[in-house]
C-alpha positions in Angstrom: 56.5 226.1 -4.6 58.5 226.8 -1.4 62.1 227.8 -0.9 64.9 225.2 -1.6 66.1 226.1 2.2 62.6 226.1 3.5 62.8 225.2 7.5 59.3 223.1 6.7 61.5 220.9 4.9 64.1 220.0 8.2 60.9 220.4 10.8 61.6 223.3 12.2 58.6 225.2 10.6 54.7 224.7 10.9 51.9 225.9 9.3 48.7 225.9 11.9 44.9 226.3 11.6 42.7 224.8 14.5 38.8 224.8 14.3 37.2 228.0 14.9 40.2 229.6 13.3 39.6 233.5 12.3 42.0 236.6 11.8 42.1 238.6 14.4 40.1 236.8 16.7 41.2 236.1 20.5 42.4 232.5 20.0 44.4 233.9 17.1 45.9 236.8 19.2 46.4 234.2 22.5 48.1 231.6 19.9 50.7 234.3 18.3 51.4 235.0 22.3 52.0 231.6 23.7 54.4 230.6 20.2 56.5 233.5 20.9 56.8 232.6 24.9 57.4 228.8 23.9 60.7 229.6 21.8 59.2 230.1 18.1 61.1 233.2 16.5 59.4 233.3 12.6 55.5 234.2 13.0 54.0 234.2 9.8 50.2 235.6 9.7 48.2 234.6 6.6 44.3 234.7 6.2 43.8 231.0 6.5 46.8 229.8 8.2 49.9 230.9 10.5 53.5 229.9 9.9 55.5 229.4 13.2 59.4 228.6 13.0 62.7 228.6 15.0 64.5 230.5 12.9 65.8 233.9 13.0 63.4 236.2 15.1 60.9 238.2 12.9 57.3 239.0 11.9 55.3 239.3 8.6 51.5 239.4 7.4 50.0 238.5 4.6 46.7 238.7 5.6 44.4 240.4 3.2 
């Protein structure tokens, strides 16, 4: 269950994976880089996933 307010729910929130995908690898590091320099302020990083947004700027992990 997500949050009522949940950006996902106007568009302005995705959750990516792309083949290949693995914590801490290079293309994870490069794709964390080029969201921030493209205009996305939420980076989420979870262990099979990570949440980009425009929201308000900030950073969490929930990797394991």
């Amino acid at each position: 269950d997500g949050a009522k307010s949940s950006q996902h729910l106007s568009g302005l929130a995705a959750d990516l994976t792309w083949d290949g995908f693995r914590v801490g690898s290079e293309s994870y590091a490069n794709f964390i880089s080029l969201a921030r320099r493209i205009g996305f302020r939420g980076i989420g990083m979870y262990n099979s996933f990570i949440h980009v947004d425009v929201g308000p700027e900030r950073v969490w992990d929930k990797r394991g």
